[in-house]
C-alpha positions in Angstrom: -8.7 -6.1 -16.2 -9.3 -5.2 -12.6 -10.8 -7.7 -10.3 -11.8 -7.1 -6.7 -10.7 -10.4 -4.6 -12.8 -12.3 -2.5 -12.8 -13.2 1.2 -15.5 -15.4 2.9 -16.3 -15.4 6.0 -15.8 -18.3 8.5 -18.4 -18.6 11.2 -17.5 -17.3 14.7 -16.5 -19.8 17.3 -18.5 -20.6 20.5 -15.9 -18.5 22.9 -13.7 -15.2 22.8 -10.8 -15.3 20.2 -7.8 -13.6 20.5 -6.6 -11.3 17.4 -4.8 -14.3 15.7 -5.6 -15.0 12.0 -8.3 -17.9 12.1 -6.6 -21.4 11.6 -9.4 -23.3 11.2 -9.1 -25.0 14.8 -11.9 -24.5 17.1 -11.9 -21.7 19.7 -11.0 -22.0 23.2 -13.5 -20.5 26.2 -12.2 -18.9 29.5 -9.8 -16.0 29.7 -7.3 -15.7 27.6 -3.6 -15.6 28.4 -1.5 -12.6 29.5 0.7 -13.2 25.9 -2.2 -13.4 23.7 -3.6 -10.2 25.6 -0.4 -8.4 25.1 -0.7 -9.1 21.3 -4.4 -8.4 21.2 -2.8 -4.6 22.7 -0.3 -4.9 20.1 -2.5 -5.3 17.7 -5.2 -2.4 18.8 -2.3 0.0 18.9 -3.2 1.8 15.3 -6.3 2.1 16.6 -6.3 3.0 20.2 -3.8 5.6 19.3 -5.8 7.9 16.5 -8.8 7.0 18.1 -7.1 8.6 21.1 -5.9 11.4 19.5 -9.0 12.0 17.7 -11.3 12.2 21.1 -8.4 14.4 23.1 -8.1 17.2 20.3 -11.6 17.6 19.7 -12.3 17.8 23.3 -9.6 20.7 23.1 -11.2 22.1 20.3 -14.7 22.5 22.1 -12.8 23.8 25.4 -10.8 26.3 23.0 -14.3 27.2 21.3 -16.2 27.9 24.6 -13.2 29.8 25.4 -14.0 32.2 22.3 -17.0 33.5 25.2 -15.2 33.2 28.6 -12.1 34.6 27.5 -9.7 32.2 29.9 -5.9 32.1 29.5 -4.9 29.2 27.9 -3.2 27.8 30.7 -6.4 27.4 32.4 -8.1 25.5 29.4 -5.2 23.4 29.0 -5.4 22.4 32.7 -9.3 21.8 32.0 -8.6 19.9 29.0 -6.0 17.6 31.5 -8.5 17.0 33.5 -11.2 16.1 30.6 -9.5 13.7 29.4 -8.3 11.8 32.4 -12.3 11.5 32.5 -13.0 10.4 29.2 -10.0 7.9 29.3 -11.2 6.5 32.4 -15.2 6.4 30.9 -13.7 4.9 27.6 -11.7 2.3 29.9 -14.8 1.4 31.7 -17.0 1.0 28.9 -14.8 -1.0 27.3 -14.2 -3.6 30.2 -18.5 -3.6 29.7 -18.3 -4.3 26.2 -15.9 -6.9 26.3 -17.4 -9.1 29.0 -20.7 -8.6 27.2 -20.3 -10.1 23.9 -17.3 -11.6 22.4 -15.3 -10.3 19.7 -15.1 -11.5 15.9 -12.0 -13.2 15.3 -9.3 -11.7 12.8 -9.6 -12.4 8.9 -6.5 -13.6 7.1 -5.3 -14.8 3.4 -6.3 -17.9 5.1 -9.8 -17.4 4.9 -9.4 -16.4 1.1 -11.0 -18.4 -1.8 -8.4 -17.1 -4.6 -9.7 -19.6 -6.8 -13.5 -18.4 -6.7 -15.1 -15.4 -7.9 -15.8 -14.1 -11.6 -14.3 -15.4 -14.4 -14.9 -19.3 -14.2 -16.4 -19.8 -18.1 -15.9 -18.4 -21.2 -19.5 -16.7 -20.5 -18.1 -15.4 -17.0 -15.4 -13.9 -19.0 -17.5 -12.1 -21.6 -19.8 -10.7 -19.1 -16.8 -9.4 -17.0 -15.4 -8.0 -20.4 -18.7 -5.9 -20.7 -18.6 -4.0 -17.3 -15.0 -3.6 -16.8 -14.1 -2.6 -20.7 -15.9 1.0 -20.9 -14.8 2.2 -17.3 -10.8 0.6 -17.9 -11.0 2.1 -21.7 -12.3 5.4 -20.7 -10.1 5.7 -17.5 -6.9 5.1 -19.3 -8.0 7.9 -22.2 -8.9 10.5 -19.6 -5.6 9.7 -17.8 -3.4 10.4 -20.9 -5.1 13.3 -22.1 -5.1 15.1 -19.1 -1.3 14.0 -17.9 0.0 15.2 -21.5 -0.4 18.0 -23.4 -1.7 21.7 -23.2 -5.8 23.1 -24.3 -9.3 23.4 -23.0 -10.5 21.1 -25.0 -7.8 18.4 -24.2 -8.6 19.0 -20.5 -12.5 19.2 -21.2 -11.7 15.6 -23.0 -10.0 14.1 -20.1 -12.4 15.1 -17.2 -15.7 13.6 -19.8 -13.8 10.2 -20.1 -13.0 10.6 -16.4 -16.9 10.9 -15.7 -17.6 8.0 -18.2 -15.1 5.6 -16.1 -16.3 6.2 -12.8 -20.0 6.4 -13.8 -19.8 3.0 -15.9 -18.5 1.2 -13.2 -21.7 1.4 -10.8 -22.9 -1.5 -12.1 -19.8 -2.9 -10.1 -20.6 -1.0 -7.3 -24.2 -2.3 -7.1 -23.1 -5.5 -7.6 -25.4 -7.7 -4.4 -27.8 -5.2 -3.7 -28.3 -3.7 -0.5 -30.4 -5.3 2.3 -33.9 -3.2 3.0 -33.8 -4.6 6.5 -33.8 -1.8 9.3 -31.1 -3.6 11.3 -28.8 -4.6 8.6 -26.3 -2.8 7.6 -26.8 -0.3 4.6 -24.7 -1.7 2.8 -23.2 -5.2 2.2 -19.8 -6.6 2.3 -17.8 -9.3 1.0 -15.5 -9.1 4.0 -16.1 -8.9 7.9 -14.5 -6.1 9.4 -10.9 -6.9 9.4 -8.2 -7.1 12.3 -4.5 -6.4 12.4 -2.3 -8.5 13.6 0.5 -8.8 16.0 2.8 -8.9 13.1 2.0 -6.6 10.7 0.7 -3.8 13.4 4.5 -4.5 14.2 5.7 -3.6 10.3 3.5 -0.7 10.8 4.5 0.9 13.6 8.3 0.5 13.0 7.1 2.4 10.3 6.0 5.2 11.9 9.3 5.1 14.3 10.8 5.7 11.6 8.5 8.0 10.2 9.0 10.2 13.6 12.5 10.2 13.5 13.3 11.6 10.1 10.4 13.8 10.5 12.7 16.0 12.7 15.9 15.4 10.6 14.2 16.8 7.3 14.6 20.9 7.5 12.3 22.0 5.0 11.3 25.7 5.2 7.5 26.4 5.1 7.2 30.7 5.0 4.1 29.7 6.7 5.9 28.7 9.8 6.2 32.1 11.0 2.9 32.0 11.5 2.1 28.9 12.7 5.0 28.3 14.8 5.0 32.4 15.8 1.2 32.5 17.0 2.5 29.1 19.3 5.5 31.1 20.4 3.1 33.8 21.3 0.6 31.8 23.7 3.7 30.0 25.1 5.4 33.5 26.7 2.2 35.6 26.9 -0.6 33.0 28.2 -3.0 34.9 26.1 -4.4 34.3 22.7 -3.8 36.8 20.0 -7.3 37.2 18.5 -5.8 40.4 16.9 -3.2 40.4 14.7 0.5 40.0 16.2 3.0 39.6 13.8 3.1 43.4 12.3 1.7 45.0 15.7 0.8 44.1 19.6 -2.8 44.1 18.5 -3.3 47.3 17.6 -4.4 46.4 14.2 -7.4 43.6 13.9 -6.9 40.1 13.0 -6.2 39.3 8.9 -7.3 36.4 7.3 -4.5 34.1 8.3 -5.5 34.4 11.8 -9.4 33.9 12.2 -10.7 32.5 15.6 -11.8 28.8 15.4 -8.1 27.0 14.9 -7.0 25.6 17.9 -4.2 23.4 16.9 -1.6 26.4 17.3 -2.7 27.8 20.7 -3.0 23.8 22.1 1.2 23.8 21.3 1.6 26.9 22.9 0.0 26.1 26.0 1.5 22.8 26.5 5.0 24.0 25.8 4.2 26.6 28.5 2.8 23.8 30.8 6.3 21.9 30.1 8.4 24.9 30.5 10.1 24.5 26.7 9.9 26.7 23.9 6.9 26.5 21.6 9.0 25.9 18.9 11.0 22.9 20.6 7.9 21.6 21.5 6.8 21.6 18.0 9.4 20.2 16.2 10.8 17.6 19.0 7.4 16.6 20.7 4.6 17.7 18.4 5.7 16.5 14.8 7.5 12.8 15.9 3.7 12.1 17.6 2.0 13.3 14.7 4.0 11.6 12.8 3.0 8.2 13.9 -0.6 9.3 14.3 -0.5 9.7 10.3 1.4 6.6 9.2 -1.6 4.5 11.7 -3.7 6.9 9.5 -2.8 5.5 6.5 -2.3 2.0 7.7 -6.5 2.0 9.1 -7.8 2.6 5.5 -5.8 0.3 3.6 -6.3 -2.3 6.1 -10.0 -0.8 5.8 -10.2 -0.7 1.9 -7.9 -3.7 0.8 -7.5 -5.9 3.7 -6.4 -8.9 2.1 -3.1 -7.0 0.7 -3.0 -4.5 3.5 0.8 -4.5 3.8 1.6 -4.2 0.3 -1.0 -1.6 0.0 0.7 0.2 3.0 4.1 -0.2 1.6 3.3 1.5 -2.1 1.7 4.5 -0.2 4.1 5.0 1.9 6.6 5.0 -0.7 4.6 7.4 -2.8 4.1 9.8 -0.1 8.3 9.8 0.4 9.3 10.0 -3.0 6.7 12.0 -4.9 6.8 15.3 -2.3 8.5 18.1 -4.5 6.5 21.2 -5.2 5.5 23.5 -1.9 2.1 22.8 -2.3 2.1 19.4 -3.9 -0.3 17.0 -2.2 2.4 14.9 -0.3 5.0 18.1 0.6 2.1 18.4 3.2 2.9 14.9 4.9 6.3 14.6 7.1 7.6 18.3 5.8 4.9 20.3 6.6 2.9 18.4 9.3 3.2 20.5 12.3 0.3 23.0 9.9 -3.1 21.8 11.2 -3.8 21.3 7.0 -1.7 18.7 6.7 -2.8 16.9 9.7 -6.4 17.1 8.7 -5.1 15.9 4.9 -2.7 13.0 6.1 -4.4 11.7 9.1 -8.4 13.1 9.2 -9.2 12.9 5.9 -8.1 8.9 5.6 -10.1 8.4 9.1 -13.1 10.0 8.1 -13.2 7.2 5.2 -12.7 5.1 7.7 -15.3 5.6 10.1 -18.1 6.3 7.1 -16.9 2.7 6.2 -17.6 1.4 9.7 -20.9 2.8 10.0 -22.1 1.7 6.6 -20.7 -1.7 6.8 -21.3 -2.3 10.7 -24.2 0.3 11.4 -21.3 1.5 14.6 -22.7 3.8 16.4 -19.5 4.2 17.4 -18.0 5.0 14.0 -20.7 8.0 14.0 -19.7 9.3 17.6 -15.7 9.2 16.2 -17.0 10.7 13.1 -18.3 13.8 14.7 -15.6 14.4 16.9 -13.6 14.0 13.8 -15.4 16.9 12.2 -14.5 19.3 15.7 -11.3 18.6 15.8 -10.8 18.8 11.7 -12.3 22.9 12.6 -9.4 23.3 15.1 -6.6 22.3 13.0 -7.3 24.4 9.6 -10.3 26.6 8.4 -9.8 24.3 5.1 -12.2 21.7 6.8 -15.0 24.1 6.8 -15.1 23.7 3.0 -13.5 20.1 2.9 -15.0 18.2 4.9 -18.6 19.0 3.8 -17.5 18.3 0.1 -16.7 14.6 1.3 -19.8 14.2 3.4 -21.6 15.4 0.8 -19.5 13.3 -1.9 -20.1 10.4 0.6 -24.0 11.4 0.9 -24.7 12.0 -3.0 -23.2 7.9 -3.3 -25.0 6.0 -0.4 -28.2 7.5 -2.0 -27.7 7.0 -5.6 -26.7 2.9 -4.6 -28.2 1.7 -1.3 -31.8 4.2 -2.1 -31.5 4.9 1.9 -32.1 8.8 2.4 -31.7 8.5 5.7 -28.1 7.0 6.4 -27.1 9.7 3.7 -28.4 12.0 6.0 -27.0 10.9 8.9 -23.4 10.5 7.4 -23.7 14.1 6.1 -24.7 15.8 9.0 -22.6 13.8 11.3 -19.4 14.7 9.4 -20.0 18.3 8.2 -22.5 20.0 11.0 -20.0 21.5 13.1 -17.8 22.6 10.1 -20.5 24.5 8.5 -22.0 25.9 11.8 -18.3 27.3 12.4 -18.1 28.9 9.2 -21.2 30.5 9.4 -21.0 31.7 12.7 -17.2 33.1 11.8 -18.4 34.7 8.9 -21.1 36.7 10.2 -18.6 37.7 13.6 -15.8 38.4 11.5 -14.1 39.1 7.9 -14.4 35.5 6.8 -11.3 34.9 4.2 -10.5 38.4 2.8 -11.3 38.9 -0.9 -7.5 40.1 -0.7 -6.1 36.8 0.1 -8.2 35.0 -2.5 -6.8 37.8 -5.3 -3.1 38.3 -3.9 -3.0 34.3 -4.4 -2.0 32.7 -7.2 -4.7 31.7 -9.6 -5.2 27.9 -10.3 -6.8 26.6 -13.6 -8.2 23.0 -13.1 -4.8 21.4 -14.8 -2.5 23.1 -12.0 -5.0 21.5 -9.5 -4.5 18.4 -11.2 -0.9 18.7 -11.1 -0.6 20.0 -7.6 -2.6 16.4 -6.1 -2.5 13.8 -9.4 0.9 15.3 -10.8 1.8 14.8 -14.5 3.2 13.0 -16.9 3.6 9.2 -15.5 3.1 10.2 -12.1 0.0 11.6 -13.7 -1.2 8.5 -15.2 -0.8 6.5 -12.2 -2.8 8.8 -10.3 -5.4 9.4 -12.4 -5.6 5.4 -12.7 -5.8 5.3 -8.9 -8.7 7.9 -8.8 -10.8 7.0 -11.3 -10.1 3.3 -11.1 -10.5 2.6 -7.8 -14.1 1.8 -7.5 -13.5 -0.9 -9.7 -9.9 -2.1 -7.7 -11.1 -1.8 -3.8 -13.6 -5.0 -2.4 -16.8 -5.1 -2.4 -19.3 -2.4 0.0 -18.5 0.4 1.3 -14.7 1.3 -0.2 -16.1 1.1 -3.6 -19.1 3.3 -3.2 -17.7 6.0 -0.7 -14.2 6.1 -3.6 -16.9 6.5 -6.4 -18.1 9.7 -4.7 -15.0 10.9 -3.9 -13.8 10.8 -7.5 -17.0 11.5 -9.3 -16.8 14.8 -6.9 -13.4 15.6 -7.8 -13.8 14.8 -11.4 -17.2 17.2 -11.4 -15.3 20.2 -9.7 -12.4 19.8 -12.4 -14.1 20.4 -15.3 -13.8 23.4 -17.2 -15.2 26.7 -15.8 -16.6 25.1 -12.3 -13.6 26.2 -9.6 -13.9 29.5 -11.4 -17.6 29.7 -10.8 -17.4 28.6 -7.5 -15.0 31.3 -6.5 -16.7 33.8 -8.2 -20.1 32.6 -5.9 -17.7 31.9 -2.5 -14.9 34.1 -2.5 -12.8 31.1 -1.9 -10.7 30.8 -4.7 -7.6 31.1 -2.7 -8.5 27.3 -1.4 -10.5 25.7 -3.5 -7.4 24.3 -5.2 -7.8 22.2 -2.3 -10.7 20.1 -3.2 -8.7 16.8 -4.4 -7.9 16.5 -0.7 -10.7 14.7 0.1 -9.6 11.4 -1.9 -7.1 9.6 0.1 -5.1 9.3 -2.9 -2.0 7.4 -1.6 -4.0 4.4 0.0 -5.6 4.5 -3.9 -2.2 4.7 -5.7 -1.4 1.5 -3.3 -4.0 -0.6 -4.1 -3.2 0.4 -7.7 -0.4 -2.1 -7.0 -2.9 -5.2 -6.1 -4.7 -4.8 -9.8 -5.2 -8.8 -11.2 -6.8 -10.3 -13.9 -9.6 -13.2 -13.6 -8.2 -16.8 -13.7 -4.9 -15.9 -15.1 -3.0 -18.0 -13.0 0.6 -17.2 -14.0 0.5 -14.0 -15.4 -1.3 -12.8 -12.1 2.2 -13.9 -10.1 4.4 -12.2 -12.6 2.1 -8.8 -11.9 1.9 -9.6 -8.8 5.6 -8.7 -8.4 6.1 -6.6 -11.5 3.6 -4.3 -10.7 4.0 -2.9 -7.5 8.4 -2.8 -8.8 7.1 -0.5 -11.4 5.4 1.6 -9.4 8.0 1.9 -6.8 10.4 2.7 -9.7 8.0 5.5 -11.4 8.1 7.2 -7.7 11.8 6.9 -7.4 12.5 8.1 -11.1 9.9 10.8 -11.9 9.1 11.6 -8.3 10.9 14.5 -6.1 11.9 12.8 -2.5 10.9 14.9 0.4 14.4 15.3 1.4 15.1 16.8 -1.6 17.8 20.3 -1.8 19.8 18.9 0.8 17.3 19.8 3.4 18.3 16.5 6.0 20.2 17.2 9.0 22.1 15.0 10.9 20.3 15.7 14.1 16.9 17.3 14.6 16.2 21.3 13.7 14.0 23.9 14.1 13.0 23.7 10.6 15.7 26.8 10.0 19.0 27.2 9.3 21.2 27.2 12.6 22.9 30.3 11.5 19.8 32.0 10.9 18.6 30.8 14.6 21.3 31.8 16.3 21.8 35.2 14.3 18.0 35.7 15.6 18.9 34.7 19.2 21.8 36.8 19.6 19.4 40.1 18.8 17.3 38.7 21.3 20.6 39.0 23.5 21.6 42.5 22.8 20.6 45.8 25.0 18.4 47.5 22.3 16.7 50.5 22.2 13.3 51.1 22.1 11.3 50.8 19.0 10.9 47.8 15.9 13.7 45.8 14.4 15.1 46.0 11.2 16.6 43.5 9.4 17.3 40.9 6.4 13.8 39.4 5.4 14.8 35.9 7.0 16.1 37.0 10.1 12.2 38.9 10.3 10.7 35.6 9.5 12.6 34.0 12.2 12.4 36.0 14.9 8.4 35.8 15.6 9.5 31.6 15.8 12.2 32.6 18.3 10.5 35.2 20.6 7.2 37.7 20.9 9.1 39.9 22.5 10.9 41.8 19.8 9.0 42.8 17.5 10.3 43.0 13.9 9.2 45.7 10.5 7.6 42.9 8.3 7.5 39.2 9.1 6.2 38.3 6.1 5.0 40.6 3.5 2.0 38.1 2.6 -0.1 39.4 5.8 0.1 43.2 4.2 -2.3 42.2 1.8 -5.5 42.2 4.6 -4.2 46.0 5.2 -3.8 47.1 1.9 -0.8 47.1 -0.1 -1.0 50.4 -1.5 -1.2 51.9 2.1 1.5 53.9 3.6 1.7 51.0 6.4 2.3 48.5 3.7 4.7 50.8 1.4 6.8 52.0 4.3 7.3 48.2 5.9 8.2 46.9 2.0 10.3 49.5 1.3 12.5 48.6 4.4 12.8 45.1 3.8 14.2 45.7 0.4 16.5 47.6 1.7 17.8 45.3 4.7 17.6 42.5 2.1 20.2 45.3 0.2 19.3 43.5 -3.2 18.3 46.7 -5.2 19.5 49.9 -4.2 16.9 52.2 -2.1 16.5 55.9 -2.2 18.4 56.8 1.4 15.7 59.8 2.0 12.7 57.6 1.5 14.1 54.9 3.7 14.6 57.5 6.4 11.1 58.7 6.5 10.3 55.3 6.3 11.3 54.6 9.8 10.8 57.3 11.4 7.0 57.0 10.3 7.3 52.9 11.1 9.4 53.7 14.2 12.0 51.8 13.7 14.7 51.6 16.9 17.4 49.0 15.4 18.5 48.2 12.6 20.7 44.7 11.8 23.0 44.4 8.5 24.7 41.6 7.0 28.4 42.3 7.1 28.6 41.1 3.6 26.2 44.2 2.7 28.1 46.4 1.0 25.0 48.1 -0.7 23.3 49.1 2.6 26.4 49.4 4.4 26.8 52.7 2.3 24.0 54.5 3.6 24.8 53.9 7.1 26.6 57.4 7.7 23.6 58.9 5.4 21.0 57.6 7.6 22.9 58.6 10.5 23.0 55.0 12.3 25.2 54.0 15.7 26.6 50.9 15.8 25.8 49.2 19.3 26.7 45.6 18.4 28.6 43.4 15.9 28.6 39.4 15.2 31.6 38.0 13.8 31.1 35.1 10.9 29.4 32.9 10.6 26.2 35.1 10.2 28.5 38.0 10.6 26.4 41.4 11.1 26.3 44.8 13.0 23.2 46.1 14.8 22.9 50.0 14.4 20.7 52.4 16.6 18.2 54.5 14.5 18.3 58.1 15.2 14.3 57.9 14.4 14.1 55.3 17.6 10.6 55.0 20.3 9.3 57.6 17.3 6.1 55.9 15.7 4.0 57.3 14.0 1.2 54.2 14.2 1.2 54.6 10.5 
């Protein structure tokens, strides 16, 4: 049975403390040592660094959005944005020197302060009455788990998301448990634990962590075909020192933005601009400088809320999670593939690293009344808008899921209205203003992508089978598992809104209403699910002395051992190099490169489909038939533009043989000036002499292939 474990809280000593775990002696006045304020530094370090990072891109993001009316290079923003936050470090500096001679700070919180032996549980009567709360939601999570890990139907599914409902909505009771204080100056609502400190040694676990987190992040070469975007828009600002509002991967503007490219991201022109600032390319300054840093950012991430949700176990909490997040990372689009893989896209930032923080600073403010928290929590929801258009829906959802919970416990209207429109004003004010200036998300995305019934949501964030089961346990038990306050109410609302938006028929209405169906598979992301699968791994029973130690140690083992089993690492299909990458193969970079190199004649570039999707991350300055055939779809696929470019690519690609005469039209219409063949082509290689193609240049293996001069060259039709 789940039981929530107890801290109390010693009384605050007459003087400052330093950041050591209370001891029980009595406190010492005057300053404080230059060691213990090195490991008070130490210990701030998770939280002076994505505090940090929080403030600086957000400040970006509101340069880069007043930009959207002066229309300034970025190198001039980014030289404003230098000099913005030398200001605000230097104000954040001096109010901080104010604060800390004004008051003194509460000591840290350790195991030492713990009363294991108190809580529920003490009589047989103790014992019935915690049988009564925790047997419907335990009973009804574990059904709803099984049904909806295994098995196939509607009506199965329809089963698991009711019992899901029942488990999270029976355990209120727990959730209320202590009432909340009506007094204007008290915080909304109450805690059984004081706002917890890390210490010197485990904020040094942690951050060797993310060390290590930031150096296999640029070992592990997994392709994203969204990179040629992400990376090619950086690559783009980097050379040109102009933003392409238009689009730039199929033409220099000429044709308008799609849908993968609307205005309020930032995250992509802020890595452009720097690497220009520096003098490297984009893409070395995203994958050597830009992922190790995030890297860390996300690991303190994820070290903040379980040391936020589940401070007495914060470190065993941290370890599960982390593990989970390494070993269960298989499918393209499964919840954790967007963690060390795929975290130079602004969504996975905002999943890995915003999402967590946004938990943690509604649990400040609830539990503190921080008006700090708040200010941190709306230059959250800014920066969140410049790293992915996905936080315009997101983020609102979990305000709102945040909201819909501090009213329905704590009565208080008004700190649910204050935690809504602190976290979601700037997202929704950003989506309405770029829907009524633009196109919004194209009807064209939403339909080209694949559909998503509720189960493949479900498997794509909660997985299946026993990787299934443990995350549904995680979800739907955690307002039962985390301590007392705020964790426990904000998790109920996450899951209740999750569980809501999976049942049958409500994504599909929702798109229907929105247009948004190409995202809305998205909306588990606002549980931080691996900080709940970690404290999945603290779950005791009440007054069960010795068979608490034994799952104290079995527990977490067989969790660690379902990840390592039935999980997919994120290293997995040999994608680890010995030294860092460019998230491609070398022989594809340096095929691209040496295109770059060669003395070609006016006119596009034609070649195999990977070397296209590369050579946007390696240059603006050739341009290339079809980078990716995704961004047809805002055209029209059944356009001649779209036709002509698809028909060429399956032809380079030389998978499927081609009629030569409609490949000749083809680029003369597309105006097409080189074309590059595999030597290994024999298929397309055969319709050289047809097509009447020169050979100007020739690679020897590896990435042997010839580059041929179109007769058709500098002849575009603008198609």
């Amino acid at each position: 049975m789940p039981h929530v474990e107890h801290v109390a809280v010693a009384p605050p000593g007459p003087g400052p403390r330093d950041s050591r775990p209370a001891t029980g002696r009595s406190d010492t006045t005057g300053p404080r040592s230059i060691p213990a304020r090195l490991r008070s530094l130490l210990a701030a370090t998770p939280v002076l660094v994505t505090d940090a990072g929080v403030v600086a891109f957000a400040l970006w993001t509101l340069l880069y959005h007043l930009n959207l009316v002066l229309d300034l290079r970025p190198s001039v923003v980014f030289a404003a944005w230098v000099a913005t936050s030398v200001i605000a470090a230097g104000v954040a500096w001096w109010l901080g020197v104010r604060r800390a001679g004004a008051a003194p700070r509460a000591g840290a919180v350790g195991d030492a302060d713990a009363d294991p032996a108190g809580g529920p549980g003490s009589t047989i009567a103790d014992r019935g009455r915690l049988l009564r709360r925790y047997a419907l939601p335990v009973g009804a999570g574990v059904g709803g788990v099984v049904l909806a890990a295994y098995g196939d139907g509607t009506a199965r599914w329809a089963a698991a998301m009711v019992l899901g409902l029942v488990a999270i909505v029976s355990a209120w009771p727990s959730i209320r448990a202590g009432g909340a204080s009506r007094t204007p100056s008290a915080p909304a609502v109450p805690t059984d634990t004081p706002r917890p400190t890390t210490t010197p040694v485990q904020a040094l676990v942690v951050i060797a962590a993310a060390l290590a987190a930031a150096y296999y992040a640029t070992r592990i070469a997994r392709v994203s075909l969204d990179d040629v975007f992400y990376v090619g828009k950086s690559v783009w600002v980097a050379e040109r020192d102009e933003i392409p509002y238009r689009d730039f991967l199929l033409t220099e503007g000429a044709l308008p933005a799609g849908s993968a490219n609307p205005p309020i991201p930032s995250f992509e022109v802020f890595i452009g601009a720097l690497a220009r600032a520096l003098g490297v390319h984009a893409a070395s300054a995203t994958w050597y400088l830009m992922l190790p840093l995030l890297a860390v950012g996300v690991v303190f991430a994820l070290w903040r809320i379980a040391q936020r949700w589940a401070p007495r176990r914060a470190l065993l909490v941290f370890a599960v999670a982390a593990t989970y997040i390494v070993f269960v990372a298989g499918h393209p689009d499964a919840y954790n593939t967007y963690h060390l893989p795929r975290l130079t896209q602004g969504k996975s930032v905002f999943l890995h690293a915003l999402v967590p923080l946004a938990w943690v600073y509604l649990t400040d403010y609830l539990e503190t009344r921080s008006r700090r928290a708040l200010v941190l929590l709306a230059l959250l929801s800014v920066g969140a808008v410049g790293l992915t258009t996905t936080a315009v829906i997101l983020l609102p959802l979990l305000a709102a899921a945040a909201a819909f919970a501090i009213l329905v416990v704590t009565r208080r209207f008004r700190d649910a209205l204050i935690c809504f429109a602190v976290a979601s004003a700037y997202p929704l004010g950003s989506g309405i203003v770029t829907r009524l200036t633009t196109s919004g998300i194209d009807q064209a995305v939403a339909t080209y992508a694949e559909w998503r019934e509720p189960q493949l949501v479900w498997m794509l964030s909660l997985w299946l089978g026993i990787l299934g089961v443990v995350g549904g346990l995680a979800l739907w038990w955690s307002p039962l598992l985390l301590r007392r306050g705020a964790p426990r109410l904000l998790a109920a609302g996450a899951a209740l809104a999750v569980t809501v938006l999976l049942l049958p028929g409500v994504i599909t209405t929702a798109s229907d209403l929105t247009g948004l169906g190409a995202v809305l598979w998205r909306v588990p992301w606002i549980v931080p699910l691996p900080v709940l699968v970690g404290v999945l791994a603290t779950l005791c029973l009440p007054r069960l002395k010795w068979p608490n130690r034994v799952l104290a140690v079995a527990l977490p083992g067989a969790l660690v051992t379902a990840f390592v089993t039935a999980g997919t690492p994120m290293w997995t299909a040999d994608v680890y190099q010995p030294e860092p990458s460019w998230r491609m193969p070398e022989v594809r970079k340096n095929v691209t490169f040496w295109i770059v190199r060669q003395d070609r004649p006016e006119g596009l570039v034609l070649a195999p489909s990977s070397v296209m999707r590369a050579m946007p991350q390696v240059t603006s300055r050739v341009r290339v038939v079809l980078a990716r055939d995704l961004y047809l779809t805002d055209y029209g696929l059944d356009t001649q533009f779209s036709q002509d470019r698809l028909l060429l690519a399956k032809f380079a690609d030389g998978q499927e043989p081609v009629p030569v005469d409609e490949v000749a039209a083809a680029m003369r219409r597309v105006g097409v000036g080189t074309v590059c063949l595999w030597r290994v082509n024999k298929l397309t290689a055969a319709a050289v002499p047809e097509l009447k193609l020169e050979r100007f240049a020739s690679r020897k293996s590896p990435g042997g292939m010839i580059c041929y001069r179109a007769p058709s060259a500098g002849q575009a039709t603008g198609n």
